[in-house]
Residue frames relative to the residue before (quaternion, step in Angstrom):
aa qw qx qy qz dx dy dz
X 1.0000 0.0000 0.0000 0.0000 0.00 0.00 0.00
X 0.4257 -0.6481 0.5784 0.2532 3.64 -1.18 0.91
X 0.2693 -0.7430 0.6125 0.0161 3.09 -1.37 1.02
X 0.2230 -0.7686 0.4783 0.3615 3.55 -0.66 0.51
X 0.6980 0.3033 -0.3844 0.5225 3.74 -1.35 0.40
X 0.6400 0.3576 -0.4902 0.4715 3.85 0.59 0.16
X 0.7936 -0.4491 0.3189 0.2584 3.72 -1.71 0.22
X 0.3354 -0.8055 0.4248 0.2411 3.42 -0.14 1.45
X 0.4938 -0.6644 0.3409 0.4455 3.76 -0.84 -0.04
X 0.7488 -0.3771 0.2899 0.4616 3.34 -1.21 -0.19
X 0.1173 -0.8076 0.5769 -0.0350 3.54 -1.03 1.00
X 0.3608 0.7584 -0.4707 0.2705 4.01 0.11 0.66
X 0.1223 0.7143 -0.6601 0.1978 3.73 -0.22 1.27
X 0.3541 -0.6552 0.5332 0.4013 2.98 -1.32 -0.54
X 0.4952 -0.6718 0.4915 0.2488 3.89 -1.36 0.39
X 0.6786 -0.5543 0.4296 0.2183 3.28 -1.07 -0.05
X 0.7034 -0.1363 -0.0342 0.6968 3.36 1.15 -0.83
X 0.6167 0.6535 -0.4002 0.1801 3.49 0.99 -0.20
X 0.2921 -0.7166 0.2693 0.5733 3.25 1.91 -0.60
X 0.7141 -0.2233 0.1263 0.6513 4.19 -0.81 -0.42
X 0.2313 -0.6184 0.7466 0.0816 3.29 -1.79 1.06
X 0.0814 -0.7728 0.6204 -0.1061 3.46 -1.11 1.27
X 0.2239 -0.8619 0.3947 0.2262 3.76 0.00 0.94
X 0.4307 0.6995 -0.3846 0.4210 2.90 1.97 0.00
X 0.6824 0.6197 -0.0725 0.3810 2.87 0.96 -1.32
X 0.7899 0.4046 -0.3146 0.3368 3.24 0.77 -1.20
X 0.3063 -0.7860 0.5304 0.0841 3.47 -1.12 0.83
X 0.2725 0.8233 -0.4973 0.0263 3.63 0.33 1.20
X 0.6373 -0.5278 0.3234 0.4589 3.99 -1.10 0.50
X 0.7963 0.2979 -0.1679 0.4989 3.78 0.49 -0.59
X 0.7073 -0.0372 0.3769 0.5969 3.64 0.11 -1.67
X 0.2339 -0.5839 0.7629 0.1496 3.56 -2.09 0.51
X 0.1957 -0.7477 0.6250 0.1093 3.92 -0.74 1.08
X 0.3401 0.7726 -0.5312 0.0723 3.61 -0.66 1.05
X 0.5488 -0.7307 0.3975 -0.0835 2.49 -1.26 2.05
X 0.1007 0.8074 -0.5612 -0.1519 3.57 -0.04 0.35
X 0.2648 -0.8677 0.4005 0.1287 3.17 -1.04 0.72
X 0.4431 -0.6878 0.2547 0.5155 3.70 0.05 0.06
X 0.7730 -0.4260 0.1971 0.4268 3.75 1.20 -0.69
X 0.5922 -0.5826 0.2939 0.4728 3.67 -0.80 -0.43
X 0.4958 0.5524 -0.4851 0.4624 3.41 0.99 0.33
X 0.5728 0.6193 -0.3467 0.4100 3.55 1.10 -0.17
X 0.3479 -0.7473 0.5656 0.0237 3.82 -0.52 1.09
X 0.6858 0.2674 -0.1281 0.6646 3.69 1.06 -0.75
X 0.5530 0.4465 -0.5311 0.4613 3.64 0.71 0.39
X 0.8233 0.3828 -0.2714 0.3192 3.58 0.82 -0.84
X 0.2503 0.6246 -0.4712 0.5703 3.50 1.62 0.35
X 0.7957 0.4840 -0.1773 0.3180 3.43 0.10 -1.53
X 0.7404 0.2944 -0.2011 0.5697 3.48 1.13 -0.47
X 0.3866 0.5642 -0.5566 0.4716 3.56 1.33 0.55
X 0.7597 0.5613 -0.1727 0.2793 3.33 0.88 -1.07
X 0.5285 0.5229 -0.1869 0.6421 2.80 2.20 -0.72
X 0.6320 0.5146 -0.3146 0.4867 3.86 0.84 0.00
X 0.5959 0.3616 -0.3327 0.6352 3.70 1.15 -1.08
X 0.6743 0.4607 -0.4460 0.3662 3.86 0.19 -0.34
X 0.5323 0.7642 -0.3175 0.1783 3.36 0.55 -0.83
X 0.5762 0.4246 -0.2196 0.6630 3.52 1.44 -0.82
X 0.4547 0.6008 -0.4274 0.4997 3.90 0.65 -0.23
X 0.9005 0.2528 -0.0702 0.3469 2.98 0.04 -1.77
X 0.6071 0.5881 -0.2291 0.4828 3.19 1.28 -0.02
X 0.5217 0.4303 -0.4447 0.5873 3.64 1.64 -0.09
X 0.7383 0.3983 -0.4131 0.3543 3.50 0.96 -0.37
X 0.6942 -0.4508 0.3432 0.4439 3.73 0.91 0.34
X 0.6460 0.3903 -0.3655 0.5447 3.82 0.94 0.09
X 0.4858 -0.6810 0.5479 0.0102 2.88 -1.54 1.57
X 0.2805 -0.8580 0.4292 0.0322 3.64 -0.66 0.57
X 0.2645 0.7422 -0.5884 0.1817 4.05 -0.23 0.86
X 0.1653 -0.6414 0.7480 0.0419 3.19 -1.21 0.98
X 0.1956 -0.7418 0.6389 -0.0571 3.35 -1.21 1.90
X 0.0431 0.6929 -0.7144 -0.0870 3.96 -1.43 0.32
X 0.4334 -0.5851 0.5901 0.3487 3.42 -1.41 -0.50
X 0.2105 0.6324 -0.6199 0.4141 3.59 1.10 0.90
X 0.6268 -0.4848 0.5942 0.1376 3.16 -1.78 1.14
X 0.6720 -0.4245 0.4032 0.4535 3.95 -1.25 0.48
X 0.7757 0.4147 -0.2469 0.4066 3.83 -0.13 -1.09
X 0.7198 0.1061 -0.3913 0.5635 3.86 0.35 -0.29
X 0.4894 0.5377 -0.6202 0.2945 4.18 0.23 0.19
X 0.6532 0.4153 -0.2275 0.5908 3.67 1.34 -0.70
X 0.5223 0.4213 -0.4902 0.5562 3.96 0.87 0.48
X 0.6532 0.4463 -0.3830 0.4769 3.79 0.79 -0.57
X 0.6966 0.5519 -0.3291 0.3190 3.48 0.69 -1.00
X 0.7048 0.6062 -0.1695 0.3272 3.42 1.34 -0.79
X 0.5246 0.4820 -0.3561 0.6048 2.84 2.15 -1.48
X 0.7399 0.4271 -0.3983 0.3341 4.10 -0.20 -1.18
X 0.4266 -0.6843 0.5303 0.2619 3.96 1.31 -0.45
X 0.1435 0.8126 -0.5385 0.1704 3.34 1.02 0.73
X 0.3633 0.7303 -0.5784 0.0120 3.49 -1.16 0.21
X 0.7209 0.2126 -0.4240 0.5052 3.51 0.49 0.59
X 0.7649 0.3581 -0.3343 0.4182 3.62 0.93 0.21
X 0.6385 -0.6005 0.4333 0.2094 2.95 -1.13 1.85
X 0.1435 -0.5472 0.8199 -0.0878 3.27 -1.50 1.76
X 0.2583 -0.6389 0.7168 -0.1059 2.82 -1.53 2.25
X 0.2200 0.8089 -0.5119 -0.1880 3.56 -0.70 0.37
X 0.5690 0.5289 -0.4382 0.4523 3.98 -0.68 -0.64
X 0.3592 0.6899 -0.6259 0.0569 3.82 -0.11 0.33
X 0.4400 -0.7312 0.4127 0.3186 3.60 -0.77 0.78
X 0.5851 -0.5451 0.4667 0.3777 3.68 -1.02 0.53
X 0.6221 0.5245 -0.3625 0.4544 3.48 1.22 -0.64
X 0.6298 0.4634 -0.2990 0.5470 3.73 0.84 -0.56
X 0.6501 0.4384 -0.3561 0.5083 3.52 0.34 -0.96
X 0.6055 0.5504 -0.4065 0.4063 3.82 0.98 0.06
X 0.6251 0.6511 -0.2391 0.3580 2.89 1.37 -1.62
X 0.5787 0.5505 -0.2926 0.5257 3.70 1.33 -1.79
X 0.5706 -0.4254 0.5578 0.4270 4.27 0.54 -1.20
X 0.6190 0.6290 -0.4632 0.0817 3.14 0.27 -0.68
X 0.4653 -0.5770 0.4612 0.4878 3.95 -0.87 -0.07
X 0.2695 -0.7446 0.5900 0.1573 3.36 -1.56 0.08
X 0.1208 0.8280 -0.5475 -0.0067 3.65 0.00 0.67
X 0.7077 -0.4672 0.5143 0.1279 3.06 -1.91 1.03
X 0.6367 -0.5621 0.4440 0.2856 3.84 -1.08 0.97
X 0.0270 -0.6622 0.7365 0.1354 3.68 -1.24 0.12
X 0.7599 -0.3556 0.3001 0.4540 3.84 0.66 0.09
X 0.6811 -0.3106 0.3452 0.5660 3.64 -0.96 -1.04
X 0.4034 -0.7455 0.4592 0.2659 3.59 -1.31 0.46
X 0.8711 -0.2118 0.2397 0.3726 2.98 -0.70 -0.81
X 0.6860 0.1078 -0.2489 0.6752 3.25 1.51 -0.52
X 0.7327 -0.5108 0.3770 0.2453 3.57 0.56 1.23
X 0.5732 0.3328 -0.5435 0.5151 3.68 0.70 0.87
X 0.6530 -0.5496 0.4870 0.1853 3.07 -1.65 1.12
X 0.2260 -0.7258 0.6152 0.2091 3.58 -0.83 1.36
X 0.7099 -0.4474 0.3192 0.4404 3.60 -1.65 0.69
X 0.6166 -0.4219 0.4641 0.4758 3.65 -1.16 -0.70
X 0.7274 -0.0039 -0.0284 0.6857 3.46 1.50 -1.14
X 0.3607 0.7616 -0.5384 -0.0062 2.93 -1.61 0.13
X 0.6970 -0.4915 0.2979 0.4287 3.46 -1.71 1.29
X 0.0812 -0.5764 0.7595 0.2903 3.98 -1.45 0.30
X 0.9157 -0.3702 0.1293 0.0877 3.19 -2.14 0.51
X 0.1376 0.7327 -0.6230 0.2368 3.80 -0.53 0.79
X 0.2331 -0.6527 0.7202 -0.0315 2.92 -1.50 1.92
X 0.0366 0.7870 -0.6111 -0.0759 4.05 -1.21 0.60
X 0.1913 -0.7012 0.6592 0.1930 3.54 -1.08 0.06
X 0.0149 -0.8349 0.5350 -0.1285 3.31 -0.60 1.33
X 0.4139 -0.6957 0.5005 0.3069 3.66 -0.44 1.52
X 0.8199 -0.2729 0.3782 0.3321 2.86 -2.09 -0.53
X 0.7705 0.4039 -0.0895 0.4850 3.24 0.79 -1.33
X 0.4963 -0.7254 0.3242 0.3497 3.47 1.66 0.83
X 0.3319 0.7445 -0.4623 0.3490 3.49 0.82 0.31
X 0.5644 -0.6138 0.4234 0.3543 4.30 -0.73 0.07
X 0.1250 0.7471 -0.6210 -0.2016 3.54 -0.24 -0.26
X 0.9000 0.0502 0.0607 0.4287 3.42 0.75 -0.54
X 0.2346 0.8703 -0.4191 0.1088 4.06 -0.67 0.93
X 0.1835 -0.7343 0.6454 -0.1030 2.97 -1.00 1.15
X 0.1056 -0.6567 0.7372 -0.1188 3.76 -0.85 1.82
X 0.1344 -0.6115 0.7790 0.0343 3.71 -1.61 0.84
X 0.3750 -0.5864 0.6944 0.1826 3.37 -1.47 0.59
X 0.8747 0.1308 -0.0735 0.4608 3.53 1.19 -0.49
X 0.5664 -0.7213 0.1555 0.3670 3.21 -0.63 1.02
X 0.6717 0.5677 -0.2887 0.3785 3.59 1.11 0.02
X 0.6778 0.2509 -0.3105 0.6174 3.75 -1.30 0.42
X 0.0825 0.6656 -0.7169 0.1904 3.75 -0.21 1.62
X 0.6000 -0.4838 0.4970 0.3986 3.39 -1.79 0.07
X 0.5770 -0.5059 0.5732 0.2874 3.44 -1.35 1.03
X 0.5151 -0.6190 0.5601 0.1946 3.32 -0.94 1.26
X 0.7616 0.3408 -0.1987 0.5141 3.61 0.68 -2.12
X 0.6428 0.4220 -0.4585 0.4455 4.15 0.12 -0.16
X 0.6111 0.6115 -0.3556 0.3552 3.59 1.07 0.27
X 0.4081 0.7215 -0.1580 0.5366 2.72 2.14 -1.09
X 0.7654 0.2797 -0.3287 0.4774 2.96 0.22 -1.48
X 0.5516 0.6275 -0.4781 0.2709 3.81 0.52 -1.56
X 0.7296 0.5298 -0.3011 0.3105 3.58 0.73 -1.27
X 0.5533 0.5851 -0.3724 0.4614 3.48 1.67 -0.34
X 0.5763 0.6410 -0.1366 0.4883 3.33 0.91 -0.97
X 0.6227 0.4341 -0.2821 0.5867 3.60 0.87 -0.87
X 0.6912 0.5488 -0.2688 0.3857 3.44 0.47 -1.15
X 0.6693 0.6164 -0.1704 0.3782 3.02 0.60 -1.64
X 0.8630 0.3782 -0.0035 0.3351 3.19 1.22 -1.41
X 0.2762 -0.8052 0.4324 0.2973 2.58 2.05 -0.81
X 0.3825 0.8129 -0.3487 0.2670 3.52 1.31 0.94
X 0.3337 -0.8369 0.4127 0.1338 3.26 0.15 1.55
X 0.6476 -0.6105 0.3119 0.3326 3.52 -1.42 1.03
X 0.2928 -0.8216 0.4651 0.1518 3.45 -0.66 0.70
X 0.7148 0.3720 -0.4568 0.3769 3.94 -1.44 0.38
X 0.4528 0.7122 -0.4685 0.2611 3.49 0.95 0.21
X 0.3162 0.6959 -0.5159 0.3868 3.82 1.07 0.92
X 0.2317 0.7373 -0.6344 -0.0131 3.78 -0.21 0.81
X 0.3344 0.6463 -0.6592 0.1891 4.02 0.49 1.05
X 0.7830 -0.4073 0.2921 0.3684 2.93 -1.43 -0.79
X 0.3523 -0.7096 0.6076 0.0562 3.61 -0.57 0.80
């Protein structure tokens, strides 16, 4: 289980136009937001990363960087990017089911074509939103076994003002006894 304030896992894919993402690597002023998503067969993923695209300049005056990752293959991570109209937020794609373990996430099994009739993978990760400091550490997570009821993109916005403001350190990071 991920803990927050403890050491996030490894995170290196490649992007779409951004070139290799490396959480080691990355070096934002506040926080790094990364989104995994379940894929392009997902209908409520791409709503969801519209929302994560209009936010992106938001979150980015506040110092937090922004990539939405799946384990889609190059060609439909760039069918998703086109339908949501991405351009300032980093599309990650090829994440391994092993990693998408590593982060928590769930992994569910095909049921066929969805709702809008593209074919879901055989496997693949279902949703999880983190905030990850500089020093690669948690500050904040939220895994779904299902693809619905995500965090609000804009009450995150705000939260991040509030954090600042307050200087309000990442909570659940008790792992004594209970």
């Amino acid at each position: 289980m991920l803990i927050p304030r403890q050491p996030a896992p490894a995170l290196a894919l490649d992007t779409l136009e951004h070139g290799r993402f490396d959480l080691a690597e990355e070096r934002p002023n506040f926080m790094t937001l990364v989104c995994f998503y379940r894929g392009l067969h997902c209908p409520i993923c791409a709503n969801y990363l519209k929302e994560l695209e209009r936010q992106t300049a938001a979150f980015a005056q506040r110092g937090v960087t922004t990539i939405a990752i799946s384990s889609d293959e190059e060609p439909r991570a760039r069918a998703m990017a086109e339908k949501v109209g991405a351009k300032d937020l980093r599309i990650g794609w090829g994440l391994s089911l092993a990693d998408a373990r590593k982060w928590g996430l769930y992994i569910s099994a095909s049921r066929g074509k969805t709702s809008i009739g593209i074919e879901e993978p055989a496997l693949f990760s279902e949703p999880g939103v983190f905030l990850v400091q500089p020093d690669r550490t948690i500050y904040y997570l939220s895994v779904q076994s299902m693809p619905f009821v995500r965090p609000n993109f804009g009450e995150m916005v705000q939260a991040i003002d509030f954090i600042i403001k307050n200087d309000y350190p990442a909570r659940g990071e008790y792992v004594g006894a209970v």
